[in-house]
C-alpha positions in Angstrom: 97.5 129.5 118.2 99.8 129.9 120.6 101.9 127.3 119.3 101.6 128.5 115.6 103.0 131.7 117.0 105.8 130.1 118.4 106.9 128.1 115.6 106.9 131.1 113.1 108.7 133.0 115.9 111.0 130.3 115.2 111.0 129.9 111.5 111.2 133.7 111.1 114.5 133.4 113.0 115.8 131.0 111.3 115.0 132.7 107.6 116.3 136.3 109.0 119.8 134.2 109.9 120.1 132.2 106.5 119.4 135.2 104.7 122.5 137.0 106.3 124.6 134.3 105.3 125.9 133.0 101.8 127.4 129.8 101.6 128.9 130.7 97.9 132.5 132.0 97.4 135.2 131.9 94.7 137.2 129.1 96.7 133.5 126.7 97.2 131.8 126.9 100.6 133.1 129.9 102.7 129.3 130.5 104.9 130.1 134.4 104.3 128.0 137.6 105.7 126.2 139.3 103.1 123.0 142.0 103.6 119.2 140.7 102.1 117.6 142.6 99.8 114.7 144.4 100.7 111.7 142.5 99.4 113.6 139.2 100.9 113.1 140.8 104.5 109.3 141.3 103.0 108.7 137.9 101.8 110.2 135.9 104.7 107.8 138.0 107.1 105.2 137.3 105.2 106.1 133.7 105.0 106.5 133.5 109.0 103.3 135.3 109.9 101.3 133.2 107.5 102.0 130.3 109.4 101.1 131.8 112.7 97.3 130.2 111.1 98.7 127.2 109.3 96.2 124.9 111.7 93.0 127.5 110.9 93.6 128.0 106.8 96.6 125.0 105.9 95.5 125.6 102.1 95.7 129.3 102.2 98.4 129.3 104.2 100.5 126.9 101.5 99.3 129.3 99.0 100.4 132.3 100.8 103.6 130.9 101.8 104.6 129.4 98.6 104.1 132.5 96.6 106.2 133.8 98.2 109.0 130.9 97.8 108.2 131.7 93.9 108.9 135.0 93.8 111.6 135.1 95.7 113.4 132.3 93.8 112.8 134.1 91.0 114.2 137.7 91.9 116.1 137.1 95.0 120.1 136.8 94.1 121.7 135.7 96.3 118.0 133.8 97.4 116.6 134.5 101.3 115.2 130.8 102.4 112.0 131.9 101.9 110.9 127.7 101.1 111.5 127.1 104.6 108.0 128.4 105.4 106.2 126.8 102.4 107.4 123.3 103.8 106.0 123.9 107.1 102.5 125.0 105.1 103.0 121.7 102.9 103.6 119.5 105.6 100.6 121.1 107.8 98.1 120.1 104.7 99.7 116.6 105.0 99.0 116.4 108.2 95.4 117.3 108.3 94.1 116.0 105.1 93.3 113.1 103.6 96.2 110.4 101.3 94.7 111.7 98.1 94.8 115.7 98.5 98.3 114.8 99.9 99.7 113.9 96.8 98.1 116.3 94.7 99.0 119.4 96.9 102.3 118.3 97.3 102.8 117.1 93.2 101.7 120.5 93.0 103.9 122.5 95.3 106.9 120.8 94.2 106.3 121.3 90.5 105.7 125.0 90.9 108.4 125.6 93.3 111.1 123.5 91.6 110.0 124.7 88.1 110.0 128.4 88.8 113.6 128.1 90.5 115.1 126.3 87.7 113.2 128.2 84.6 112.9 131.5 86.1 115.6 131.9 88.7 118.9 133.4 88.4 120.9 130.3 88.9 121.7 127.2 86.8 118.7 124.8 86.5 121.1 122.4 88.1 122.0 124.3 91.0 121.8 122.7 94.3 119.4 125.3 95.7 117.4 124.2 93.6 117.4 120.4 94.1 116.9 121.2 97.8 113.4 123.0 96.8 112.5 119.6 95.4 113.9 117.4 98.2 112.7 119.7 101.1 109.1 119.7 99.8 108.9 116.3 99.6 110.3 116.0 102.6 107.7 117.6 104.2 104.6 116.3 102.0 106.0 112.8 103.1 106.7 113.4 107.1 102.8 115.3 107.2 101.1 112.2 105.6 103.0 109.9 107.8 102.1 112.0 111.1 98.4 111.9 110.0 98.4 108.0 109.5 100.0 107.5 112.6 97.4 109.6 114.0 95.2 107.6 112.6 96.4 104.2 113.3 96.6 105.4 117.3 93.2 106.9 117.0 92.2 103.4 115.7 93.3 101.2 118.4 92.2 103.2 121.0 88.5 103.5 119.5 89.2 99.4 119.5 90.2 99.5 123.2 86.9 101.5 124.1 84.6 99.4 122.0 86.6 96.3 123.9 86.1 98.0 126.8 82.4 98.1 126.8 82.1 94.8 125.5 83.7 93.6 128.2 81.3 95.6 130.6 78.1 94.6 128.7 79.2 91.0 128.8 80.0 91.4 132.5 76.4 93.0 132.9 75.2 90.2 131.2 76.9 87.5 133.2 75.5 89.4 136.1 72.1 89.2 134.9 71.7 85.6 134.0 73.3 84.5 137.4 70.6 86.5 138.9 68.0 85.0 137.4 69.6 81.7 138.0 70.1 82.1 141.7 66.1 83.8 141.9 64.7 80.3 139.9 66.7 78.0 142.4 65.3 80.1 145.4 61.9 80.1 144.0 62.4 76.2 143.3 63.2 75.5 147.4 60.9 78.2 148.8 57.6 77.1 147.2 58.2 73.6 147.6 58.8 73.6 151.3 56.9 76.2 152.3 54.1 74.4 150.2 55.3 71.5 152.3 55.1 73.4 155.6 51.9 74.6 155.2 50.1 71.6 153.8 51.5 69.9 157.5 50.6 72.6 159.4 47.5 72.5 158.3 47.1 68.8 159.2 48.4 69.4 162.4 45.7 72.2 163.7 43.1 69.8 162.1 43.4 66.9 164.6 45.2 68.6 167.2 42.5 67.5 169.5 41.1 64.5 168.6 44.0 63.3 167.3 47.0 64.5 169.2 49.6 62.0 167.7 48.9 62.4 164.0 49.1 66.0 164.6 53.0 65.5 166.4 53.5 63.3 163.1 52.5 66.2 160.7 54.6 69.1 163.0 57.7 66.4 162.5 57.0 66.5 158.9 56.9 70.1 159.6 60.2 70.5 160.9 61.8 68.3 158.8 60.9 70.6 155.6 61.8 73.6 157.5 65.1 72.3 157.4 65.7 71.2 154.3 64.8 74.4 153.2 66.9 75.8 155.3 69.5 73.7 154.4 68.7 74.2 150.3 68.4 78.0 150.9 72.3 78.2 152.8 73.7 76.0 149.7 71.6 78.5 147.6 72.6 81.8 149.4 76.0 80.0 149.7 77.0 80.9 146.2 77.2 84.5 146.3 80.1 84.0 148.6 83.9 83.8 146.9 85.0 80.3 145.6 87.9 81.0 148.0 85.8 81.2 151.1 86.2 78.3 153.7 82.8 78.5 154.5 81.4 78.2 150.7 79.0 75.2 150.6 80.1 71.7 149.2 76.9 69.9 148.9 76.4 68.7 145.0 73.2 69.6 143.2 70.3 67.8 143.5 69.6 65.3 141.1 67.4 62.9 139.5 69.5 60.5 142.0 67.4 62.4 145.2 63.7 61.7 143.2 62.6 58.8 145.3 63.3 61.4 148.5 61.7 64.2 146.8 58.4 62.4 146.2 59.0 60.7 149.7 58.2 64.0 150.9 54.9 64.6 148.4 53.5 61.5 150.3 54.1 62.7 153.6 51.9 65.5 152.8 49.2 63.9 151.6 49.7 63.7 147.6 49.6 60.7 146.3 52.7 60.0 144.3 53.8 57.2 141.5 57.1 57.4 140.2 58.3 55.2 136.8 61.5 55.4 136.0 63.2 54.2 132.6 66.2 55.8 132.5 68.7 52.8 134.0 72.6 53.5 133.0 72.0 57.5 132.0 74.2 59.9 133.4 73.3 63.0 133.1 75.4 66.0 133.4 75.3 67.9 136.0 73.0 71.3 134.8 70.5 68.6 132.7 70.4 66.9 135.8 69.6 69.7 138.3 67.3 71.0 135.7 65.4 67.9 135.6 64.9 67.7 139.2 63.9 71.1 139.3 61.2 70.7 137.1 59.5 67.6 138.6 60.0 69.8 142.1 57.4 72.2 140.8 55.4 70.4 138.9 54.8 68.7 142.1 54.9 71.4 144.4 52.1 73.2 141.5 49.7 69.8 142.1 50.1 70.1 145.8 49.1 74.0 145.7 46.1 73.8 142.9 44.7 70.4 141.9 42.9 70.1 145.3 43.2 67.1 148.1 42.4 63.7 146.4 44.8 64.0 143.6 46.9 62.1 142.2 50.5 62.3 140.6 52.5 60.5 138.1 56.2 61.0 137.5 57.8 59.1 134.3 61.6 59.6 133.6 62.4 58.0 130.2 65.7 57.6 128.1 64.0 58.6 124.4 67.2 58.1 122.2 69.4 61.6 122.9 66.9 63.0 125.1 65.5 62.3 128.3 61.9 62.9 128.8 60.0 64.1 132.3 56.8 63.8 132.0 54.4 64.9 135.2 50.9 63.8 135.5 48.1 65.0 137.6 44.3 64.4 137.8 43.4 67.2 140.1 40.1 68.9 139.7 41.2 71.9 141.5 40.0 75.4 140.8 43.3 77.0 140.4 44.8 73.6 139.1 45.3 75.9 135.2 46.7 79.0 136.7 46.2 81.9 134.0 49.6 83.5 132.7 51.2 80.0 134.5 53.4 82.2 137.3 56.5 82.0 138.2 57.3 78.2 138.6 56.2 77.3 135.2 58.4 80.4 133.8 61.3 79.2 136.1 60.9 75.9 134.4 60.9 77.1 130.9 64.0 79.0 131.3 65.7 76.2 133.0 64.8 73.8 129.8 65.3 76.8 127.2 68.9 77.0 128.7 69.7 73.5 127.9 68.4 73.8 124.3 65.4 72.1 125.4 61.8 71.9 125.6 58.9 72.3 127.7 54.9 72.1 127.2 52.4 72.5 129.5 48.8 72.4 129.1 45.7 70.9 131.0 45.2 67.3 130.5 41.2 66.4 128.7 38.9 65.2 131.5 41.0 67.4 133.8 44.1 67.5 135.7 47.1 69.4 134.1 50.2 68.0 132.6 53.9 68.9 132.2 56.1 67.1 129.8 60.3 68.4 129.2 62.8 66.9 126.8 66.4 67.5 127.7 69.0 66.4 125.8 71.1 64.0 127.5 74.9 65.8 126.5 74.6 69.5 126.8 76.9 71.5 124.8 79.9 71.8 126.6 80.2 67.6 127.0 79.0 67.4 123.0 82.3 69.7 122.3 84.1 67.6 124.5 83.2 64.7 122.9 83.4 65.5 119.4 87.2 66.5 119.8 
């Protein structure tokens, strides 16, 4: 409002001072004083206070405003610029309305105002006040529709840098998320195997402490030597929430199908039985099919050593089937828990780490007992298939 006030402050100054002056002598432009009628002092007032609300009311206002343009072209001689305030009001309505009303207000004003001057006025049709109604409302018909659709384009790309924006923050969230859950299924991988491990050994150990003092040391060095490659696993593990730039950030690869014979090494050493069968020769597997394929034989193990009691027995088969490679693992156990309702965590860890890859995973107990676990990875995960079909 404040502003509106302003601007007819100024508009009414600049009407009072054209309607003192007139441009028209004998010998052609002479910008000579001259004294406004009455009714012209009237009609530019009107015309400036109208537009004191030209934001609340722009149609009223343009009504109000160009009324009095038309009467004044009709009856004032020589004319007040009364039209200065209707193509304020016009160009207001541009401004704040939509393309279509645009051109029909502004067809409209500039019909009206032009026609009236040159049918009803007291100077020639052809005069150039006249002419100037007609180029000064479309003047400002044409700069309010051009304000509004830059208004509009900015107000579009900066709704496109918001939604960007939070796109950007949902797909960091995301990013966040998923390497969560990544780093939580490679710490529950390495915790529950060794600490299966550990306690298996430990167990061993208090058993035949006294009768049988060194197969007890045996089991404790079995003992430490899980504790430390958990230890070990869980640093690499913990080791990736550090910067890439740190010096101290772990090197070690991945585990891999290339560590199974040392992974079931240390099944045997406590207690499970373990036969490996391997058909595979000549694969190579990238490296997140590779981890994942470790992972899962890791606790499918690590579940037969918790649940499918002492005396059972494992199988682990690694087979090339055309674009896949299969893990199958096999137990026999007639454990209680050796079916564990709702499956836990280690199955679910496993059937994320295979649904990542686009593979599969089924579980199940096995008839006449035991339990089985059988993935299919594909050999080329997405990012190498890319690769290799450019």
């Amino acid at each position: 409002m404040a502003l509106d006030a302003a601007l007819a402050v100024g508009v009414l100054a600049c009407m009072v001072a054209g309607s003192f002056v007139d441009p028209h002598g004998k010998a052609g432009v002479t910008w000579t004083f001259r004294t406004p009628d009455a009714l012209s002092l009237v009609l530019i007032a009107v015309g400036a206070a109208a537009l004191v609300f030209r934001r609340r009311a722009p149609v009223t206002v343009l009504a109000v405003t160009g009324t009095a343009s038309v009467i004044e072209s009709v009856t004032g001689d020589p004319r007040a610029p009364v039209a200065m305030s209707a193509v304020i009001a016009l160009y207001t309505v541009a401004s704040t309305t939509d393309r279509s009303t645009t051109w029909r207000v502004g067809l409209l004003t500039m019909t009206v105002l032009t026609g009236s001057a040159m049918l009803a006025g007291p100077l020639p049709w052809y005069a150039q006040e006249n002419l100037a109604i007609f180029a000064w409302t479309g003047i400002g018909a044409t700069a309010g529709d051009a304000v509004r659709s830059r208004r509009a384009v900015v107000a579009a790309i900066r709704e496109r840098a918001e939604r960007a924006e939070r796109t950007r923050e949902e797909e960091a969230r995301r990013r966040v998320a998923e390497e969560r859950l990544r780093i939580a299924r490679d710490l529950h991988d390495v915790v529950a195997h060794h600490i299966a491990l550990v306690n298996v050994q430990a167990g061993v150990a208090a058993h035949v402490m006294d009768k049988r003092p060194d197969q007890a040391k045996e089991a404790l060095a079995h003992v430490r030597e899980a504790s430390r490659s958990a230890l070990n696993e869980l640093r690499a593990t913990v080791g990736l929430l550090r910067q890439s730039g740190d010096p101290e950030a772990p090197t070690e690869p991945a585990p891999g199908l290339d560590r199974l014979d040392e992974l079931a090494g240390t099944f045997r050493s406590a207690g499970l039985q373990v036969e490996v069968a391997r058909a595979d020769q000549g694969t190579t597997l990238p490296a997140a099919v590779d981890l994942a394929a470790y992972r899962v034989i890791q606790e499918a193990l690590t579940n037969v050593q918790k649940h499918a009691g002492p005396e059972a027995k494992a199988e682990v088969s690694v087979v090339r089937v055309g674009p896949n490679v299969e893990i199958t693992v096999l137990d026999d156990g007639a454990g209680e828990d050796d079916t564990p309702e709702g499956g836990g965590h280690g199955l679910l860890g496993m059937r994320e780490r295979v649904t990542a890859l686009r593979g599969t995973l089924t579980t199940g107990p096995r008839y006449g007992g035991g339990f089985r676990v059988h993935a299919i990875l594909p050999v080329k995960s997405r990012t190498r298939a890319a690769e290799d079909a450019v």
